[in-house]
HTML snippet that shows the backbone in 3Dmol.js (N, CA, C, O; Angstrom):
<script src="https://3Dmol.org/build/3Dmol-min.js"></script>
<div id="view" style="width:600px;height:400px;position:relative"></div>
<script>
const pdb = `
ATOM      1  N   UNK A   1     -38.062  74.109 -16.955  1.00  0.00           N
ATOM      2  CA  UNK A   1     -38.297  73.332 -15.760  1.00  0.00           C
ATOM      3  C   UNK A   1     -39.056  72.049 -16.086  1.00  0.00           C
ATOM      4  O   UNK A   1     -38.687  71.013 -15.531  1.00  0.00           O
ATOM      5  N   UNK A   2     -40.237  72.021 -17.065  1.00  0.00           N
ATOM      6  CA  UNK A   2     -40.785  70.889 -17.368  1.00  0.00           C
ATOM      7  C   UNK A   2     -39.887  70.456 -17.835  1.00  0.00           C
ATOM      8  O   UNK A   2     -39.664  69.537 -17.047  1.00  0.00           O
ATOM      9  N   UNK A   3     -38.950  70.388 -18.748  1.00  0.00           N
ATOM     10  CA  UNK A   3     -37.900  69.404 -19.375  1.00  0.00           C
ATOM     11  C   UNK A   3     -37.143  68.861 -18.428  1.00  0.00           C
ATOM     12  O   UNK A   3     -37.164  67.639 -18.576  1.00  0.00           O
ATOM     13  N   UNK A   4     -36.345  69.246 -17.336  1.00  0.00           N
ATOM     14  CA  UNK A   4     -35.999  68.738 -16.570  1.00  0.00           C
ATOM     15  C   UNK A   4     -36.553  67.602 -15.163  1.00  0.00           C
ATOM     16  O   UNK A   4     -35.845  66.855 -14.488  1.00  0.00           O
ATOM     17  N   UNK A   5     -37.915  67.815 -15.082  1.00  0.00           N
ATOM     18  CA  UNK A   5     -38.846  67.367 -14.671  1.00  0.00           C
ATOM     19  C   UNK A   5     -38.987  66.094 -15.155  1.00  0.00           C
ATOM     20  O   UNK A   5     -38.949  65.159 -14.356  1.00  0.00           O
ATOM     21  N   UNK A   6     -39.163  65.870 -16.466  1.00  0.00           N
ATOM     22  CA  UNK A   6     -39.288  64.775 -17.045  1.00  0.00           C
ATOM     23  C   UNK A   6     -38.180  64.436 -17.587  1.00  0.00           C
ATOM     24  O   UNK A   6     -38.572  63.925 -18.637  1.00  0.00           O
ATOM     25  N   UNK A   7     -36.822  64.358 -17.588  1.00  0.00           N
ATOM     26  CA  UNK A   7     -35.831  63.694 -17.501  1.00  0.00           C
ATOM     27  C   UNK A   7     -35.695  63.349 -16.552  1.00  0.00           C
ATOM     28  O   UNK A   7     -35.338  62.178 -16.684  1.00  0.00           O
ATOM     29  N   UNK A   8     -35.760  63.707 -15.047  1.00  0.00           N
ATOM     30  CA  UNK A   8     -35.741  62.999 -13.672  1.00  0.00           C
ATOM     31  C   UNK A   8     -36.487  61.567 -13.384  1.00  0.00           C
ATOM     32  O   UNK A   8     -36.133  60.501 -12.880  1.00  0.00           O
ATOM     33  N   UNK A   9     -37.617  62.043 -13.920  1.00  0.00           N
ATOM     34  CA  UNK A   9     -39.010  61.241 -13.905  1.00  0.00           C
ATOM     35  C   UNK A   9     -37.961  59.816 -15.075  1.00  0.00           C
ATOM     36  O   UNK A   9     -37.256  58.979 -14.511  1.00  0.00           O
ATOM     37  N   UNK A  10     -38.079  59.846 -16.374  1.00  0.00           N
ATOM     38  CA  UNK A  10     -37.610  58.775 -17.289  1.00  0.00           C
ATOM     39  C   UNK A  10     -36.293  58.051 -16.580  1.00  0.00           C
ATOM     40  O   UNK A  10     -36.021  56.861 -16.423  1.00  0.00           O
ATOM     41  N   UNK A  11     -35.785  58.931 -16.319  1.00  0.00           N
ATOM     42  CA  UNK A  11     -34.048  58.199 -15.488  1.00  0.00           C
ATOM     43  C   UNK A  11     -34.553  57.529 -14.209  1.00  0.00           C
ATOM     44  O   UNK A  11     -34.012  56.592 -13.622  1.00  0.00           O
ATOM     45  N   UNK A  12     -35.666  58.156 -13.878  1.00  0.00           N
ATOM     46  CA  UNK A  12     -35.941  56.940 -12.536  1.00  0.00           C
ATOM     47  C   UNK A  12     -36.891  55.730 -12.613  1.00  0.00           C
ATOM     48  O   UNK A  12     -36.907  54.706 -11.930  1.00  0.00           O
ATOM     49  N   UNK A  13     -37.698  56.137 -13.657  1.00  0.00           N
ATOM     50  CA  UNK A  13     -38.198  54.086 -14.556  1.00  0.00           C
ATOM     51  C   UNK A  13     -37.568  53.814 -15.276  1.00  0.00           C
ATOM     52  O   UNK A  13     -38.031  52.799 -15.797  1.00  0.00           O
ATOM     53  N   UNK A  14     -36.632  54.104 -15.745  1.00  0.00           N
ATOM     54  CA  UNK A  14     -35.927  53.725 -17.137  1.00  0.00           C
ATOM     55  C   UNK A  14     -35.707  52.119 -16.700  1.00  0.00           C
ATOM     56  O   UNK A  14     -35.490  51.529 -17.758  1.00  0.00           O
ATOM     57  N   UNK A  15     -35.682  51.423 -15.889  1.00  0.00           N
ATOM     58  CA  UNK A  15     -35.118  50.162 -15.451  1.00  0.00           C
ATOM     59  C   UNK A  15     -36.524  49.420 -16.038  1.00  0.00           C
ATOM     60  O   UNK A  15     -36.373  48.199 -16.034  1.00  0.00           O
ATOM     61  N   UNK A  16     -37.344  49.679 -16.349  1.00  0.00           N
ATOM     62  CA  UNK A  16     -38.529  48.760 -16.359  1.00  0.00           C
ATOM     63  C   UNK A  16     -39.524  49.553 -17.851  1.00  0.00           C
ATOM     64  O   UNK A  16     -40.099  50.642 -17.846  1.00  0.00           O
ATOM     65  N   UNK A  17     -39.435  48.630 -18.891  1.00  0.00           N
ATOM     66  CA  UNK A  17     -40.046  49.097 -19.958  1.00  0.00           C
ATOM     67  C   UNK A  17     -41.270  49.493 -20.186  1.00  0.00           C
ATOM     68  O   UNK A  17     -41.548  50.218 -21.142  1.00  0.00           O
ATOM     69  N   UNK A  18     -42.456  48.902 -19.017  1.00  0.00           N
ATOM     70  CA  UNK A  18     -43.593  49.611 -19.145  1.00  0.00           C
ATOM     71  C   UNK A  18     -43.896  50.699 -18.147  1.00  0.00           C
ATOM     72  O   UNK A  18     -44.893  51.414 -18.037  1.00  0.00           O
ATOM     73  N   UNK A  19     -42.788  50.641 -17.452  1.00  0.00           N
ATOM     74  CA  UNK A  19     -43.274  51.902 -16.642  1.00  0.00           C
ATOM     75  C   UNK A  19     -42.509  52.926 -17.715  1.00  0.00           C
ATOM     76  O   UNK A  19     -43.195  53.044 -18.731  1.00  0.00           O
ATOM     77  N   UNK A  20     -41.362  53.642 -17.759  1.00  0.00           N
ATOM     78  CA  UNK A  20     -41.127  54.104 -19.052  1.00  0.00           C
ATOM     79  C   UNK A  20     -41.964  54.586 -20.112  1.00  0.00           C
ATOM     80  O   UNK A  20     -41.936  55.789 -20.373  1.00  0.00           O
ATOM     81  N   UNK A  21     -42.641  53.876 -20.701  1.00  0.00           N
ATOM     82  CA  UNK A  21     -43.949  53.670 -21.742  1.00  0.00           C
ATOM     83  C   UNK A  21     -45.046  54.554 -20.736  1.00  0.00           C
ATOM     84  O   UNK A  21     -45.744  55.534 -20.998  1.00  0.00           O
ATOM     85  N   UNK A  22     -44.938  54.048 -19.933  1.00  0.00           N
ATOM     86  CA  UNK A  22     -46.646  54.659 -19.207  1.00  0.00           C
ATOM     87  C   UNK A  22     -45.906  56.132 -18.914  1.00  0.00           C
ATOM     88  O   UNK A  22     -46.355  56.998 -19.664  1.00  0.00           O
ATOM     89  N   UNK A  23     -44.804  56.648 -17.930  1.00  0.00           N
ATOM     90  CA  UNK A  23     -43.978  57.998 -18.031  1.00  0.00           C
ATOM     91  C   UNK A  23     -44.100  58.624 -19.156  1.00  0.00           C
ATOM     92  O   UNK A  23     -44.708  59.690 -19.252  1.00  0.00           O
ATOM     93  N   UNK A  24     -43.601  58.100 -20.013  1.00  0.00           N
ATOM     94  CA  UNK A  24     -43.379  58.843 -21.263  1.00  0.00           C
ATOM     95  C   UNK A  24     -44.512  59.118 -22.014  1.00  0.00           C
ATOM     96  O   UNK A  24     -44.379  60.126 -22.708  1.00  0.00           O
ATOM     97  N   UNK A  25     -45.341  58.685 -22.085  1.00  0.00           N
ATOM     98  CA  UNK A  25     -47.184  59.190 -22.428  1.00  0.00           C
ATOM     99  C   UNK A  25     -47.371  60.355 -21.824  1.00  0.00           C
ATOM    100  O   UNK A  25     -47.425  61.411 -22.453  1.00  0.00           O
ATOM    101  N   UNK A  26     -47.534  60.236 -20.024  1.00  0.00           N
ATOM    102  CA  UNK A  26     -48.381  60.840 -19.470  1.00  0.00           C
ATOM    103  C   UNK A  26     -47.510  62.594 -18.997  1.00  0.00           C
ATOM    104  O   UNK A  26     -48.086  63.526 -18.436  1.00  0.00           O
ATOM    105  N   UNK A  27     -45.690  62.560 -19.554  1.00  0.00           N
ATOM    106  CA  UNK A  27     -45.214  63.570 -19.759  1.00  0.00           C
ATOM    107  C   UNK A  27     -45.522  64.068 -21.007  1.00  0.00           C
ATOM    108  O   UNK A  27     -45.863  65.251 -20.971  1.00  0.00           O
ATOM    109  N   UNK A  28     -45.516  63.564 -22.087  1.00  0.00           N
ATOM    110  CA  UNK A  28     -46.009  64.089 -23.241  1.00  0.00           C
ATOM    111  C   UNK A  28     -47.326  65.137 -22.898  1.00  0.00           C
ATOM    112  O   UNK A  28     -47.351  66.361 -22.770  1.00  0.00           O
ATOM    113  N   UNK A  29     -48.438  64.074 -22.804  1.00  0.00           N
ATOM    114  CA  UNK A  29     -49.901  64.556 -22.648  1.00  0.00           C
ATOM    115  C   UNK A  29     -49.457  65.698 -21.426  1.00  0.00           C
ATOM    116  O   UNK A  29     -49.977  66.775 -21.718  1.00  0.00           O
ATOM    117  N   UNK A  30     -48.770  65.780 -20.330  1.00  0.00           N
ATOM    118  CA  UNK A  30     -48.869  66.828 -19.540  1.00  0.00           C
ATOM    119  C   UNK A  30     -48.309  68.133 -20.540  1.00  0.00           C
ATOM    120  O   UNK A  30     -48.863  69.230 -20.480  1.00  0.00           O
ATOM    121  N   UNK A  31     -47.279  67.900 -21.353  1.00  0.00           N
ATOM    122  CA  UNK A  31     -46.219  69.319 -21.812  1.00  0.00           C
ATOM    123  C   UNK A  31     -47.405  69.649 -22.299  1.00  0.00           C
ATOM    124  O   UNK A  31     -47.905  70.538 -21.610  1.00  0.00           O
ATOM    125  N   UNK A  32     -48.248  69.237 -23.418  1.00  0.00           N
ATOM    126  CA  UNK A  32     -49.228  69.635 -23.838  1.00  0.00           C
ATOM    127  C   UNK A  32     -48.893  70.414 -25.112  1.00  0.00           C
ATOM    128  O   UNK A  32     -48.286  69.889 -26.045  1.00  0.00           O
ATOM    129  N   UNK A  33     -49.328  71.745 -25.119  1.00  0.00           N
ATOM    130  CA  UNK A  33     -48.809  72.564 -26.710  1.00  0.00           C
ATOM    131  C   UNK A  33     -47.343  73.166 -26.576  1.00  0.00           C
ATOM    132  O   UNK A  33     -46.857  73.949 -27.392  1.00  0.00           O
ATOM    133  N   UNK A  34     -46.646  72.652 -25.331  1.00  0.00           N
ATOM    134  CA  UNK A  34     -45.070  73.186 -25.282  1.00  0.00           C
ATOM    135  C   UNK A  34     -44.753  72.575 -26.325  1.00  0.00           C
ATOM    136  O   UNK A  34     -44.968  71.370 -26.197  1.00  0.00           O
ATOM    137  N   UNK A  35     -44.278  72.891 -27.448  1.00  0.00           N
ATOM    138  CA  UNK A  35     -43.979  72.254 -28.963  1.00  0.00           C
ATOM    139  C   UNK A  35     -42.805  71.951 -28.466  1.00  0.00           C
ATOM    140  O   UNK A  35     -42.648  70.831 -27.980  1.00  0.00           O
ATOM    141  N   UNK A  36     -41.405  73.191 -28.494  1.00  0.00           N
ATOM    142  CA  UNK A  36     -40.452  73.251 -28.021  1.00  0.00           C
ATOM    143  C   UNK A  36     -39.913  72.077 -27.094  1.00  0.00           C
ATOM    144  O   UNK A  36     -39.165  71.132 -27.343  1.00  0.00           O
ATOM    145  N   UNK A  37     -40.502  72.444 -26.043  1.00  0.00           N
ATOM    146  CA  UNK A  37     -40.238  71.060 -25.001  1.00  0.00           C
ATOM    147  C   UNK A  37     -40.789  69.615 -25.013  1.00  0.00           C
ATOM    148  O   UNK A  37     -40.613  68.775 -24.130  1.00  0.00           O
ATOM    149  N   UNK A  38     -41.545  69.454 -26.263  1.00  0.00           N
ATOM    150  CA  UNK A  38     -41.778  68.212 -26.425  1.00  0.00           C
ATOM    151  C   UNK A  38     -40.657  67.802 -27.772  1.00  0.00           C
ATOM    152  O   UNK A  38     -40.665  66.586 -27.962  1.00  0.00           O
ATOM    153  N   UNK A  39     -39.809  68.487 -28.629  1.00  0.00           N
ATOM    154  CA  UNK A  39     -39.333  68.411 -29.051  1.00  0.00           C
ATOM    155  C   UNK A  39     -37.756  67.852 -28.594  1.00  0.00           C
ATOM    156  O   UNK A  39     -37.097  66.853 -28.881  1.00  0.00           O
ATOM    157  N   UNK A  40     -37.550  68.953 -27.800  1.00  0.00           N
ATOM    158  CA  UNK A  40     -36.402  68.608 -26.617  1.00  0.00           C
ATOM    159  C   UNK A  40     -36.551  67.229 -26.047  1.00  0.00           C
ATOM    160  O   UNK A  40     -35.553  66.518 -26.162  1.00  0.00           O
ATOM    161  N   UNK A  41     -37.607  66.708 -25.451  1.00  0.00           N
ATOM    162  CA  UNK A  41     -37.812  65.442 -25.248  1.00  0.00           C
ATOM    163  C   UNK A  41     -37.690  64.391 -25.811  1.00  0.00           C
ATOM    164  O   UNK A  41     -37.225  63.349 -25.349  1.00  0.00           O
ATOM    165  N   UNK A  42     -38.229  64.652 -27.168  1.00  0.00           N
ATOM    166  CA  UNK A  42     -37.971  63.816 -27.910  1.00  0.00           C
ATOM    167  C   UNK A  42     -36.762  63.317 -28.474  1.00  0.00           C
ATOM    168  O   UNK A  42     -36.641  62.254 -29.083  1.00  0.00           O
ATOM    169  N   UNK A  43     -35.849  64.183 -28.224  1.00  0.00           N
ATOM    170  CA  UNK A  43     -34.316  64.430 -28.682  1.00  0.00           C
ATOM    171  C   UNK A  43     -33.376  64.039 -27.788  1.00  0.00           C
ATOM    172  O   UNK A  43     -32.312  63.515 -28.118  1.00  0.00           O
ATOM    173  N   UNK A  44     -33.819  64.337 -26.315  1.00  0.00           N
ATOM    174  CA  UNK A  44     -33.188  63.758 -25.227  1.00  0.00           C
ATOM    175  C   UNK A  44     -33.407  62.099 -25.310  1.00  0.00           C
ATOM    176  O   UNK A  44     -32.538  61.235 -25.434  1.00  0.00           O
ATOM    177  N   UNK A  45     -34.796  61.950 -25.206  1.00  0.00           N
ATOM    178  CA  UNK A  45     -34.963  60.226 -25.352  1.00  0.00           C
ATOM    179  C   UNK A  45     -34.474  59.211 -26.132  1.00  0.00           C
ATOM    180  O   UNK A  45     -34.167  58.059 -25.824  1.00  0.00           O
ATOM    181  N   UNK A  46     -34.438  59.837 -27.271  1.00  0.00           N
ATOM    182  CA  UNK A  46     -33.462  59.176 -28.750  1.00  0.00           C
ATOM    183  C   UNK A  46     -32.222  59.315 -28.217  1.00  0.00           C
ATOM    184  O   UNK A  46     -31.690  58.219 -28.396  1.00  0.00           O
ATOM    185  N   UNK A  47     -31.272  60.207 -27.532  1.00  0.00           N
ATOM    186  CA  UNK A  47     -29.944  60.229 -27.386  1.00  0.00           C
ATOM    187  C   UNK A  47     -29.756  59.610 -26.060  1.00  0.00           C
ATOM    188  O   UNK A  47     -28.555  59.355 -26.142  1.00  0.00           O
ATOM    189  N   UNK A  48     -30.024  59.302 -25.199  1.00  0.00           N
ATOM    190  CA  UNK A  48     -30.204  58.615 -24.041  1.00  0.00           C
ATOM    191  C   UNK A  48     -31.360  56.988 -23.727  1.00  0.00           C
ATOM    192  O   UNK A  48     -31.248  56.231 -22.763  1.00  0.00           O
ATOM    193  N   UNK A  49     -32.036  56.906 -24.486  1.00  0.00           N
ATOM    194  CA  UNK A  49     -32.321  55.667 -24.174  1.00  0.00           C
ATOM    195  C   UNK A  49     -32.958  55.108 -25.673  1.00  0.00           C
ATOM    196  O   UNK A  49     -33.874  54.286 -25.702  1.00  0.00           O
ATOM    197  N   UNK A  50     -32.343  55.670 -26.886  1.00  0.00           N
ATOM    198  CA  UNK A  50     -33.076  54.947 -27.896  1.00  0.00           C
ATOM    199  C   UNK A  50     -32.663  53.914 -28.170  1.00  0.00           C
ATOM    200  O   UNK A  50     -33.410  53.295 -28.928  1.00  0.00           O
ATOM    201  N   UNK A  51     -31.247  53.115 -27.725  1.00  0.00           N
ATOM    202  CA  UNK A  51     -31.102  51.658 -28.060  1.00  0.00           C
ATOM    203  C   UNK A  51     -32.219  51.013 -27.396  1.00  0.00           C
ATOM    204  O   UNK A  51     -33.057  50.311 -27.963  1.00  0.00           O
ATOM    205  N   UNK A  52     -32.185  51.266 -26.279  1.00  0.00           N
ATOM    206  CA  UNK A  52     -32.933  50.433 -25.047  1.00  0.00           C
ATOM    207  C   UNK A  52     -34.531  50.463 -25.639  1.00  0.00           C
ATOM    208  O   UNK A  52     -35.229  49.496 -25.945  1.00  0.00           O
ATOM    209  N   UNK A  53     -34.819  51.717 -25.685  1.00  0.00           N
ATOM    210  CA  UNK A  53     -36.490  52.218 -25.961  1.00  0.00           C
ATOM    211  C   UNK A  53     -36.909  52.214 -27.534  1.00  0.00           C
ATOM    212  O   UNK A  53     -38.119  52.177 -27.759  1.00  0.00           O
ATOM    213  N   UNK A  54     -36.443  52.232 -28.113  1.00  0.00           N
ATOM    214  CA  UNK A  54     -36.427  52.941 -29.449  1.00  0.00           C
ATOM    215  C   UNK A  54     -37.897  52.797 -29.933  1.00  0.00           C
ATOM    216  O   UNK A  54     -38.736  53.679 -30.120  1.00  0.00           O
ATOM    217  N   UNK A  55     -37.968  51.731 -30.053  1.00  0.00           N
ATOM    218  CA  UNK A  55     -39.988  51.591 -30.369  1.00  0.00           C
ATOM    219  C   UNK A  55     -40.889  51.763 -29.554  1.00  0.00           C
ATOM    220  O   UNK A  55     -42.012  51.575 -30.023  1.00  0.00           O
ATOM    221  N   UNK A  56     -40.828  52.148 -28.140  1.00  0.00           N
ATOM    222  CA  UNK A  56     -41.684  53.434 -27.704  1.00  0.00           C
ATOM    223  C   UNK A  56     -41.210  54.088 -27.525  1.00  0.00           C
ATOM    224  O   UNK A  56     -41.771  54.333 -26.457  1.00  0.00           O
ATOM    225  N   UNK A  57     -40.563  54.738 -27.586  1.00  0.00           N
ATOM    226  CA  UNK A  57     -40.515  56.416 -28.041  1.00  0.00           C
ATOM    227  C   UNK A  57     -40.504  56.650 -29.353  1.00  0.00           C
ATOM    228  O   UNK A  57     -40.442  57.815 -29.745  1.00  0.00           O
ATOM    229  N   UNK A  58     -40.557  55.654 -30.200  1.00  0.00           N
ATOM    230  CA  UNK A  58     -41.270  56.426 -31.648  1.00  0.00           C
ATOM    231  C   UNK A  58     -42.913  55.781 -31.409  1.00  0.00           C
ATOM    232  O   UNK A  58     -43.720  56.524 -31.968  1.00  0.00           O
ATOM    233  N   UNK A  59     -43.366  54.978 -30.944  1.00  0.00           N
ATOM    234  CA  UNK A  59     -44.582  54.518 -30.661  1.00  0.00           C
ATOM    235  C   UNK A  59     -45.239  55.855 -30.323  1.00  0.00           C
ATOM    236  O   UNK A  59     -46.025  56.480 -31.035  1.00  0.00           O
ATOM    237  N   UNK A  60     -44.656  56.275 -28.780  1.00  0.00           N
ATOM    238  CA  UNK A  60     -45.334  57.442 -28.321  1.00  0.00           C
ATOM    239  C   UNK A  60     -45.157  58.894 -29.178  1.00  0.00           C
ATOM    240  O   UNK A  60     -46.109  59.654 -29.002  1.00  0.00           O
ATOM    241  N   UNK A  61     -44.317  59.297 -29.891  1.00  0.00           N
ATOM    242  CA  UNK A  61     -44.041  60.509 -30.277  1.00  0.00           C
ATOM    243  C   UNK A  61     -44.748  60.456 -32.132  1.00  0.00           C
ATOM    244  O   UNK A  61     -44.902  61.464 -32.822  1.00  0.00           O
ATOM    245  N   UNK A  62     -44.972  59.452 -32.442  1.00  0.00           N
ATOM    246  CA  UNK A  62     -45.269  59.463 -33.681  1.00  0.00           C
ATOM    247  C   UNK A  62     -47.067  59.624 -33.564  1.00  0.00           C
ATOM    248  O   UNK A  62     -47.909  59.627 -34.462  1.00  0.00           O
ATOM    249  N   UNK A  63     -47.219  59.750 -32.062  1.00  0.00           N
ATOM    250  CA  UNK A  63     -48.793  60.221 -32.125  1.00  0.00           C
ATOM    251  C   UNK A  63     -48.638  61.636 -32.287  1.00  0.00           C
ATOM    252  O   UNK A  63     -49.662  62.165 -32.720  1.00  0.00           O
ATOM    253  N   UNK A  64     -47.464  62.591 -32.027  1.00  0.00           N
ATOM    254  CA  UNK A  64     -47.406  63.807 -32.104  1.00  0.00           C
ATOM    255  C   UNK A  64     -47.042  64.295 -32.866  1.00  0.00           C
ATOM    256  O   UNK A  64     -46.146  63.717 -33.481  1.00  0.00           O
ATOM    257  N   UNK A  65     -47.489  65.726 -33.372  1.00  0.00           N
ATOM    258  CA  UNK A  65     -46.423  66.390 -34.389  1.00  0.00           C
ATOM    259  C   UNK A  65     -45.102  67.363 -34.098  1.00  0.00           C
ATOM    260  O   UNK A  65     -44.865  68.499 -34.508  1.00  0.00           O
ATOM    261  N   UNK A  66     -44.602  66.787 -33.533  1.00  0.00           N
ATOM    262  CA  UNK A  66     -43.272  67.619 -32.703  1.00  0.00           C
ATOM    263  C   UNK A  66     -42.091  67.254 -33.307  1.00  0.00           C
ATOM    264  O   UNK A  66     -41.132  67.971 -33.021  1.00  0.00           O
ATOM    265  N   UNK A  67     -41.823  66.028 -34.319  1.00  0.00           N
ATOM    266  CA  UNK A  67     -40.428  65.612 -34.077  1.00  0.00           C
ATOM    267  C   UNK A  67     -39.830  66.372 -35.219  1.00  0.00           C
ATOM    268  O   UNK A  67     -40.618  66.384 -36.164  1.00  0.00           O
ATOM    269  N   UNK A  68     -38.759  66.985 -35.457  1.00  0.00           N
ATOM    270  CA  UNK A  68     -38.382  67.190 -36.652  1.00  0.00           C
ATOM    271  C   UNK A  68     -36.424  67.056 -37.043  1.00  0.00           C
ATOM    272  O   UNK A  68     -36.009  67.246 -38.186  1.00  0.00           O
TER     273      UNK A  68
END
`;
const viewer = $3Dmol.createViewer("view");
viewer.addModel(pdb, "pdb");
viewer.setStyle({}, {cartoon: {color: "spectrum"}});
viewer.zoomTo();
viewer.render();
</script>
């Protein structure tokens, strides 16, 4: 449910790069130790908006240890 949560959330700033940036932080910091689902996230974001985003979402995820 959190994963889906925050794909709703990104698809509805995705139009505006710092809101995006500020979303995509403050879903991170919410999943918290969901490893799993921050992983998933991270995987969704790269396949759906990494042309557009690509250097924040490695900005934001390279503070974490989730990606693999």
């Amino acid at each position: 449910m959190t994963l889906d949560f925050s794909k709703t959330i990104l698809e509805k700033v995705s139009f505006d790069r710092y809101l995006f940036s500020k979303e995509l932080r403050k879903l991170v910091i919410w999943m918290g130790n969901e490893h799993d689902e921050v992983k998933n996230l991270y995987k969704w974001c790269v396949d759906n908006f990494g042309q557009e985003y690509s250097d924040v979402i490695h900005q934001v995820f390279d503070r974490q240890q989730f990606k693999d």
